[in-house]
N, C-alpha and C positions, 0 to 999 in steps of 0.2 A: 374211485371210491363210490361206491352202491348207495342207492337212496335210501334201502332199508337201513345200511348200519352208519348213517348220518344220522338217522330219525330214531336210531337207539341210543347215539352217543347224546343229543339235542334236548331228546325226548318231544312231545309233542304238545305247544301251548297254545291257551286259547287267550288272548289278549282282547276281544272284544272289539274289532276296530271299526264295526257298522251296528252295534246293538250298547243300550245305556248297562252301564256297570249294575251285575247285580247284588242285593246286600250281603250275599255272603263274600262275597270276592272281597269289598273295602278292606283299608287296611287302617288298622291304628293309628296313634300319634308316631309312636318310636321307630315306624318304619321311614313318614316322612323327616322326621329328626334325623335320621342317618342318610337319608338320599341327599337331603339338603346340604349338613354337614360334607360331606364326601362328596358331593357335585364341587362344592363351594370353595370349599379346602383344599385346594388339589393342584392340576401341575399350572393353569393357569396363573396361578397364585406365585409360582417358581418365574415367571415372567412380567408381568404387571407389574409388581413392587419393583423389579430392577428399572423397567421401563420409566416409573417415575423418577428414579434416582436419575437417569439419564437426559429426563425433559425439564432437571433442573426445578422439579417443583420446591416448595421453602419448607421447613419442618410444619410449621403453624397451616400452611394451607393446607398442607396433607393431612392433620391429623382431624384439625374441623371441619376439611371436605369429607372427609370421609365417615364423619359422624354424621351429617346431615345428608350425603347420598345417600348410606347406606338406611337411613330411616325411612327413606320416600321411596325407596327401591321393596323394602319388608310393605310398608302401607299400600305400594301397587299391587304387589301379590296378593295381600288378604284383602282389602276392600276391591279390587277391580277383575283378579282372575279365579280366585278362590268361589266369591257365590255364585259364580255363572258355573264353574268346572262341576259344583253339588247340585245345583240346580240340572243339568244338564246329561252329566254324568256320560258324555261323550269325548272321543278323542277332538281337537282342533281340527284334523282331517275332513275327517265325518261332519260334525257342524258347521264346519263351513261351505258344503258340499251340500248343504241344506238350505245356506242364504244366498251363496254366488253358483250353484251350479257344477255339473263336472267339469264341463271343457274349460270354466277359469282354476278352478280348481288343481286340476290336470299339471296348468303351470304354475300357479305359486306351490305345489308340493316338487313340481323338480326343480324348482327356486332352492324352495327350504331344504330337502335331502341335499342339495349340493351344498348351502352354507353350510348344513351340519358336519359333512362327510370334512372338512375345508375345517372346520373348529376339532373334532375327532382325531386330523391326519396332526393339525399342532399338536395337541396333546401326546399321540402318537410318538411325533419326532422331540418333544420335551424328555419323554421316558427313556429315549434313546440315545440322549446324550447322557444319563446316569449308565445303561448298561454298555456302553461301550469303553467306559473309565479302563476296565481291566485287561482291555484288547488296546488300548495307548488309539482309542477311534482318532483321529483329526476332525475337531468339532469347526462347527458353525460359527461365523462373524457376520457382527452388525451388518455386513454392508453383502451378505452373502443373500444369492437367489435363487442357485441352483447345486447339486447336492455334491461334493465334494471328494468321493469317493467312492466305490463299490460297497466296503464293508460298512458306510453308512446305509447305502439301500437295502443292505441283506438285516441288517441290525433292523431296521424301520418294520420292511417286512415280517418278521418274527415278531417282534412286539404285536405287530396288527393282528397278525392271525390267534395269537393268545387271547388279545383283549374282544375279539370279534365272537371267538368261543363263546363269552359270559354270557355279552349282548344277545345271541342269540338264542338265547336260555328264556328269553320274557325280563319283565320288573320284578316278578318274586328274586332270580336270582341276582339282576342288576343290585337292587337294593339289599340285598342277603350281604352282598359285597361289600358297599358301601356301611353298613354297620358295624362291620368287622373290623373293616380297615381306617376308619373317619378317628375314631378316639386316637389310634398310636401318629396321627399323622399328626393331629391337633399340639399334641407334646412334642413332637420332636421343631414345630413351626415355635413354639414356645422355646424349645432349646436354643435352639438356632439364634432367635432373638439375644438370649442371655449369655451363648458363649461369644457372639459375634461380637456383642457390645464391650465384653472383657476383651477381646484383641485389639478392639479400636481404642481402648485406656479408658473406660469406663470405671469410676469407680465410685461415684457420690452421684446426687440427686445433681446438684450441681455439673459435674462434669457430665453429665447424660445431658443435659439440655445444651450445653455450650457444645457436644462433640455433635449432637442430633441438626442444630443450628449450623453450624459450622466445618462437618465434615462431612455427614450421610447426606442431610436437606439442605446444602447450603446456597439454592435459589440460581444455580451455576450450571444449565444444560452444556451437555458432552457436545464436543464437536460435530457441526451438523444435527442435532437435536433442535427442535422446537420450546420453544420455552412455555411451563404448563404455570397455572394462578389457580386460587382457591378452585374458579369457577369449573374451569377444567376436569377436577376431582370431584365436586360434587355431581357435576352430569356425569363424569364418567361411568362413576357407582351408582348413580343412580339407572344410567341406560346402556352398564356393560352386559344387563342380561335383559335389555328392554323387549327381545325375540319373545324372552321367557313369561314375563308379566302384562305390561299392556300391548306387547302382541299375540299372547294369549296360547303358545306353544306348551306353556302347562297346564291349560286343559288337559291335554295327554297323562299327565302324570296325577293331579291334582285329582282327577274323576274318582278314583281310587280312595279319595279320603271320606274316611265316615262326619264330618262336619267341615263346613267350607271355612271357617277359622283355621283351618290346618295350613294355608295360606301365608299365617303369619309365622310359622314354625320354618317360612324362609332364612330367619335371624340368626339360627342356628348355625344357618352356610357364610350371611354376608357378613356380621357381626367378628366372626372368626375367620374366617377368610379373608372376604374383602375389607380386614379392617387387622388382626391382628395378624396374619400369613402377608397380605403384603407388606408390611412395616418390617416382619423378618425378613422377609425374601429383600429388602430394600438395605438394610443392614448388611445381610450375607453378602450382596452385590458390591456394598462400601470396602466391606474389608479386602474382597478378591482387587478391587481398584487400587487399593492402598497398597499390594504385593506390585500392583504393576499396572500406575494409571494410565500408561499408554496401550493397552491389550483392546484392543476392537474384539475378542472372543468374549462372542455369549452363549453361553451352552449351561443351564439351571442346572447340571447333573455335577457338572465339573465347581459349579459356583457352591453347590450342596457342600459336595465332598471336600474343600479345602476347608471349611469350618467344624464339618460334623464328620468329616471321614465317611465309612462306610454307612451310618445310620444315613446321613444327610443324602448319597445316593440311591438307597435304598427309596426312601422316603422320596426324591424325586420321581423314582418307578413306578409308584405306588399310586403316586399325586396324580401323573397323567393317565394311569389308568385310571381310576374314581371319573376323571371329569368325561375321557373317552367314551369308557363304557354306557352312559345312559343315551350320552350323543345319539350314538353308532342305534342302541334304541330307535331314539327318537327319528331319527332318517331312514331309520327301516319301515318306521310304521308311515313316513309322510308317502316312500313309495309302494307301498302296501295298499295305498288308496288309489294310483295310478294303476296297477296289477293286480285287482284285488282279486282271480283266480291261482296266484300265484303264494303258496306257502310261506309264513312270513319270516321262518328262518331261513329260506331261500334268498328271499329278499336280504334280510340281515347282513347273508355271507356274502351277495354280491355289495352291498353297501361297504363291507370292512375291506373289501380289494381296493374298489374306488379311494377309502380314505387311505388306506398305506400308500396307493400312490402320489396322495396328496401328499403325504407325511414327510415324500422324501426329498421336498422343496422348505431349504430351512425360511426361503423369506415369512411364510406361512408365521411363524415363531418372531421375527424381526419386524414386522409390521402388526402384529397383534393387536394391539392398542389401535390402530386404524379400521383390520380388517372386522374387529368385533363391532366397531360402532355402525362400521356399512353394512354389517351382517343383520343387526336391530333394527336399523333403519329400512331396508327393504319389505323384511317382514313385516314391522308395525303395523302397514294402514291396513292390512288385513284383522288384525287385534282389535283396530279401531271399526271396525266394521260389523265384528261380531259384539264386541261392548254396544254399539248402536242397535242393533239389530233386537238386542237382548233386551237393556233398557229405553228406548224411545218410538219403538212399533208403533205401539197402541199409543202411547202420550201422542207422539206427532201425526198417526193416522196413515199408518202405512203395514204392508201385508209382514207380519214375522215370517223368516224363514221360505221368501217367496220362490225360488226356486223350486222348492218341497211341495210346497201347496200350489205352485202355476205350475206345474211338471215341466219346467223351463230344467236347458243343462246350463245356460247361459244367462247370467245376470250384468247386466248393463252398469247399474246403479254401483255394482260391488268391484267389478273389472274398471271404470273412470273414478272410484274412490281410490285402487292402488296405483293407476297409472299417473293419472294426474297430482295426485300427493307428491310420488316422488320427485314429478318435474319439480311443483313448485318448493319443494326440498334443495332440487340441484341448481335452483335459480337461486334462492337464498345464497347458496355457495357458489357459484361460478359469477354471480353478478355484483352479489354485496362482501361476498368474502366471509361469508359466517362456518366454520370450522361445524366440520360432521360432528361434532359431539355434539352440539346445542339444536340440532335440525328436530331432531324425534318430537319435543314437547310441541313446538307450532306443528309440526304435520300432524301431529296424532289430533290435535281439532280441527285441524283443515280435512282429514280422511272423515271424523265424524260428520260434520257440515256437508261435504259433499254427498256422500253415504243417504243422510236424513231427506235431502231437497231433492237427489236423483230417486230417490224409491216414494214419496208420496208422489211425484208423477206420474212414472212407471207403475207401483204395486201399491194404489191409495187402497184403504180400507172401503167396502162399502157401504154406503149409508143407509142405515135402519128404517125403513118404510114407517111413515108417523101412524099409519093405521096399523102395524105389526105390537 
């Protein structure tokens, strides 16, 4: 296939990935309302919510974790990544490439592209157990790691090269997507909720709380499961997109917005998503147990389709692409800053190979709820680096953006904020036993701290001559 008639079908876009967004490019509110929505909304969502039914959380922890994660998760986004991303008006890539340098830089973006490609390829393999329903696929189980049959990987494949297409089109048409498709998913996550609850013998306010108690949430992890408490839910949501907010991976998307309050127009994704989409998807999961509580199969397409038939598959198809397609984005553009002579739909299309590969390992899908919080957690002290960088320069007395202005490629202060956070992250866990989901909030001041004390060192401000 010819470069010219890729570069016809793609067309040719400028995404800005070394210069600040200019004001005509911004985009409106309704643009990010729909990225959010449809990021948020989507196939993740077909997992998560089963995943809690499984780790045995209780009706009550779940519904007040998740009112209170999901608040501290919208308040990260608009008070900590939203003024920086308007202020700044740069991708994460770039700006960081400004305080830590290329060569660190170099590797936390093949860090990040690979987490992303690894969240992209789940998504990926979620949509693909909805399209395989009608070929009789042999889906995926709990305890599955590796891919189970040919016409799962030719299935995987397909899916990727479609959803790779959009991706490489830029955020106009990523989000063009996401608008379109965010509202019919929204209803059908509403549906889902209301028929499932009728199957399970729902029929009074009453019996909704004794079945919700008692049969969906009833505090009872599946065999081999972990057992989850309020605490568990509340960090979950609050740092299942911790990459996104105080690690600051939406700068990339956020730059785009004409006010840096568009931040809070996160609510849109977690409030409906991570609060009404997993409680369906938690439902839809109860009644597939209730046909047959001994089935180790978890495949979100097949758990759809018994409740909602064809809408509910569809609607799983749909769900992983929305949250795929921005991914696939966003790890194009993290290796777009390692190749930046290289065209960045080029980039794109080698990123969607890499994820369909991933795609076609279902553990990817079975460990999700683990791999997302190691996925945050890495990234973070980089977040925390540029929150510092941004606001404590000038307060604590040290160079902004010192890479930039020392024509350093190599930042010291910004490379022992991410490596040593994570140690003292995986001492937390390997020594005292503190569970990956609660590590992010201590590292994320432990990366500050370090961050402030290694750069007034290294990149002090200098002091103003008293006779100047």
């Amino acid at each position: 296939m010819s470069n010219s008639f890729l570069k016809k079908v793609v067309g040719e876009t400028n995404e800005f990935e070394r210069t600040p967004i200019p004001s005509g490019s911004l985009k409106g509110a309704k643009s990010f309302l729909g990225m959010y929505a449809g990021e948020h909304t989507a196939g993740t969502e077909f997992v998560i919510g089963p995943l809690f039914v499984a780790h045995g959380v209780s009706a009550g922890d779940l519904v007040f974790g998740l009112l209170i994660g999901n608040l501290l998760a919208v308040l990260s986004w608009g008070l900590i990544t939203g003024p920086i991303a308007a202020s700044k008006r740069l991708t994460l890539y770039y700006q960081l490439e400004r305080i830590a340098g290329k060569n660190v830089v170099r590797w936390y973006n093949l860090v990040n592209s690979l987490m992303f490609c690894f969240l992209a390829g789940s998504m990926i393999a979620v949509s693909a157990t909805a399209v395989g329903i009608p070929f009789d696929l042999e889906m995926p189980t709990l305890s599955d790691w590796l891919p189970r049959t040919p016409g799962w990987i030719l299935t995987v494949f397909l899916m990727g090269g479609v959803i790779t297409l959009v991706a490489i089109q830029g955020y106009t048409q990523v989000s063009r997507f996401a608008n379109v498709m965010s509202p019919w998913m929204i209803l059908v996550f509403f549906a889902a909720a209301i028929v499932g609850l009728a199957q399970l013998g729902v029929g009074s306010f009453e019996s909704l709380i004794r079945i919700a108690q008692e049969v969906i949430w009833n505090g009872v992890p599946l065999a081999g499961m972990s057992k989850f408490t309020i605490w568990h839910t509340i960090f979950f949501a609050w740092f299942c997109n911790m990459a996104m907010h105080i690690g600051m991976s939406d700068l990339t998307i956020l730059r785009y917005a004409k006010s840096w309050t568009y931040g809070f127009y996160s609510f849109a994704g977690v409030f409906l998503g991570h609060f009404v989409a997993w409680i369906a998807s938690g439902i839809l999961y109860s009644v597939f147990l209730q046909a047959d509580s001994a089935s180790q199969e978890f495949a979100p397409g097949a758990i759809a389709y018994k409740t909602l038939g064809i809408a509910g598959a569809i609607c799983v198809v749909i769900a992983g692409w929305t949250t795929a397609n921005p991914t696939i984005y966003r790890a194009g553009l993290a290796l777009q800053a390692i190749f930046p002579k290289v065209s960045t739909w080029k980039i794109t299309a080698s990123v969607g190979v890499v994820t369909s590969l991933a795609a076609c390992f279902p553990a990817l899908v079975m460990k999700l709820l683990d791999f997302v919080a190691l996925y945050g957690l890495l990234l973070m002290p980089m977040g925390a680096v540029i929150f510092a960088d941004f606001y404590f320069s000038k307060k604590m007395g040290f160079q902004s953006e010192a890479a930039l202005n020392s024509k350093s490629v190599f930042s010291i202060p910004a490379l022992l904020s991410w490596v040593l956070t994570l140690v003292f992250c995986l001492g937390l866990n390997f020594i005292y036993g503190v569970e990956i989901f609660f590590l992010g909030l201590p590292g994320w001041f432990v990366a500050i701290a370090i961050f402030v004390v290694l750069s007034k060192i290294k990149y002090p401000l200098a002091k103003s001559s008293p006779l100047g």
